[in-house]
C-alpha positions, -999 to 999 in steps of 0.1 A, spaced: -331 464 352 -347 460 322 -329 437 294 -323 442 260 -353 420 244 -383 435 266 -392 459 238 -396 428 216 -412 405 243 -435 438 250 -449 435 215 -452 396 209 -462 387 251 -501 391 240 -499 370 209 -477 344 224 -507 343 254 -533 342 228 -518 311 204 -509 291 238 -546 299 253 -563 288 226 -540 255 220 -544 245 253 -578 255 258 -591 233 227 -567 202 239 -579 199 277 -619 205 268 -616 182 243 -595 154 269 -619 164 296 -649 160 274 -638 126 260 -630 111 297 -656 129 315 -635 153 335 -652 183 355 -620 196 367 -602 194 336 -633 210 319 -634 236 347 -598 242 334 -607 246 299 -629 272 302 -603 291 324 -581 292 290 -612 298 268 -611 331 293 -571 338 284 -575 339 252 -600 372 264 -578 384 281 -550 383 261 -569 398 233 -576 426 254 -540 427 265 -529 433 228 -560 463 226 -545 475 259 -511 479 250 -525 496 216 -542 521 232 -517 533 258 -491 536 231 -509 562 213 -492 591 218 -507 625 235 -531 645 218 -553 677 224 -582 650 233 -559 633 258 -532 654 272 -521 627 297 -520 598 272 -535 573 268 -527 549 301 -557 545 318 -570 522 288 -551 497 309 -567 501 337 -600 499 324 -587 464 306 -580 451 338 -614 459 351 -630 439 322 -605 404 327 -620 409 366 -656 407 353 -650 379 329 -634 361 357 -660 363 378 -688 357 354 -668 323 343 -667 318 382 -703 315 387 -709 291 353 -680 269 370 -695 268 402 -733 259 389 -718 231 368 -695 218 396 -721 217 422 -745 197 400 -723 171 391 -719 162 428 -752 162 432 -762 139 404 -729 114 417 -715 113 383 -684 95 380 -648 110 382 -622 105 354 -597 73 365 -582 76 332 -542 82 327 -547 102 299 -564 129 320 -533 130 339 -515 134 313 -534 163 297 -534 179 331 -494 176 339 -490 192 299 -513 217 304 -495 231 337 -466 228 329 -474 251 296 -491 275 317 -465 280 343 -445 289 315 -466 313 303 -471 330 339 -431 333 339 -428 346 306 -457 374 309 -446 382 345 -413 388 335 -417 410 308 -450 429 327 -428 438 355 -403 449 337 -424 476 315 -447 480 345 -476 471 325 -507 467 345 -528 443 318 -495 419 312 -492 412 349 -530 406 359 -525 379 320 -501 367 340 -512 362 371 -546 341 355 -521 319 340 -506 312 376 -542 302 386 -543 279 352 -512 262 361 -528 250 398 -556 242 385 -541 222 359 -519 202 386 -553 200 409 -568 179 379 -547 151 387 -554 147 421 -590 142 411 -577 115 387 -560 97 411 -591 100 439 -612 87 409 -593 57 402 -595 47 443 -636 57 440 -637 87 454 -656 101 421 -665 137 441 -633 149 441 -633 158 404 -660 187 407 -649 197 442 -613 205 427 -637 225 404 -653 244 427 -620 247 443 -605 262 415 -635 290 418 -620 301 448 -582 313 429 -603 326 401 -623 350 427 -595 359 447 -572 369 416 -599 386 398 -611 406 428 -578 415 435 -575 428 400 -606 446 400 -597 465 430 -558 475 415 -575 485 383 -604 508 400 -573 521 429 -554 534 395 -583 547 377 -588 570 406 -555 590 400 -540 577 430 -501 590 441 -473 572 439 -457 552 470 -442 577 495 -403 557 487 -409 568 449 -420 604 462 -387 609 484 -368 589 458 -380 618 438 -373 646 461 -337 634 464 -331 633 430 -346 670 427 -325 680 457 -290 673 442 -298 700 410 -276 725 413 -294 759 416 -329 741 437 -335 759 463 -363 738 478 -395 720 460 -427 742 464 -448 711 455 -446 674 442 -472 657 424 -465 619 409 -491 594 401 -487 561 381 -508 564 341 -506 529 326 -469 517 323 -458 554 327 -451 580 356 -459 614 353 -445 639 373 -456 675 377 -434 697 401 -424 735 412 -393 744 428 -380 771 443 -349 791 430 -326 821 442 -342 852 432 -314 872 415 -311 845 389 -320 853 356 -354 839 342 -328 818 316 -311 806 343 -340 793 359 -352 777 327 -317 759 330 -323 749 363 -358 735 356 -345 715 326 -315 701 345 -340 691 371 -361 673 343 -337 656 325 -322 638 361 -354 625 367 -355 613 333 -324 597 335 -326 584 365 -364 568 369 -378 538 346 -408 542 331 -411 584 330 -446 595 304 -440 628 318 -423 658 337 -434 693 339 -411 713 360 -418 751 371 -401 776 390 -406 801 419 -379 824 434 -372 824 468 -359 846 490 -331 841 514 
């Protein structure tokens, strides 16, 4: 159920991840700079690619808000999509630079950060970044938004790799100076598997595909119980951006009036209205039916 401030955290969630990205970006490169830190570096970088993606978050939302046109006549959802598809490739593109820079820092033996202030600056940056991933996860489930939940989901991997720093701190103060850049190239591995994940939602949704067969007979039922439907003659659903458009034809008793159908199509439309979250669109026809 959606609460009564998700219109308002819809419109600031991008900024919010865009101010916070770019704080916490510019603190831990500048900590893991000054005490030598690959992991913490690593980290950096990984909120030097937030504040992409929350820019593209705020021109995603934009663009699916616009309303239908003769240009578009299903919306404008699919920008989404296509945002999603362009965090994936950043991610990955970040992924290689982190792995090349990881890998030859253990190969050159450089030392490993023993200092408490990394700690510090890794336990803060978490700790923000977990915060983040709740806040955007709440509100991008809520309005179903495609682009909020993949900004969230980064900031998930930012927050582990935030707390990962500080095991390499604590390695390095015992001389175990490899840790640091392995954590690195650990963190590689949660930046792949969340961008690829990503990449394959956004180009599953770019592809028009259906909805889940419980929102189809969800649906159907709520078709069903209109007075005057005599059957459904076809049922097409599929998921555009935050929205759900439905395109339908039922079948109706054949003496009726053409008025009376036009009723019956309406009522039909406005339950599914009523009753689903997150409707762009229905377009109901009509077919009689013989007993």
């Amino acid at each position: 159920m959606r609460c009564t401030d998700c219109e308002a955290c819809h419109s600031r969630v991008g900024w919010i991840g865009l101010v916070v990205s770019i704080l916490i970006g510019a603190f831990t490169i500048f900590i893991g700079i000054l005490n030598n830190s690959k992991a913490l570096i690593a980290a950096s970088l990984c909120s030097g690619i937030d504040v992409a993606t929350a820019l593209t978050v705020l021109l995603g939302l934009k663009l699916s808000g616009k309303p239908i046109d003769l240009e578009h006549p299903y919306g404008h959802g699919k920008a989404e999509f296509i945002v999603v598809g362009g965090i994936s490739v950043l991610l990955i593109g970040s992924a290689i630079v982190l792995f090349f820079h990881s890998a030859r820092s253990i190969y050159h033996g450089e030392p490993g950060p023993g200092q408490l202030l990394t700690l510090a600056a890794a336990l803060v940056a978490a700790v923000v970044n977990e915060t983040k991933y709740r806040y955007a996860n709440c509100v991008g489930k809520q309005l179903q938004s495609p682009a909020i939940e993949s900004h969230a989901e980064h900031a998930r991997v930012d927050a582990i790799s935030s707390a990962a720093v500080g095991v390499g701190v604590v390695c390095a103060r015992i001389g175990l100076h490899f840790v640091d850049p392995l954590i690195a190239i650990f963190e590689i591995g949660h930046i792949i598997k969340a961008s690829c994940k990503m990449l394959k939602n956004s180009i599953t949704s770019l592809m028009d595909v259906s909805l889940p067969e419980t929102r189809t007979r969800e649906i159907q039922k709520l078709v069903a119980v209109v007075e005057g439907v005599r059957g459904i003659n076809y049922l097409f659903a599929r998921r555009l951006g935050q929205h759900i458009w439905i395109e339908l034809s039922i079948f109706i008793d054949p003496d009726i009036t053409v008025y009376e159908g036009k009723n019956i199509a309406e009522s039909v439309k406005t339950n599914l209205i009523n009753k689903l979250n997150h409707i762009g669109n229905v377009q109901v026809q009509f077919l009689a039916k013989a007993a």
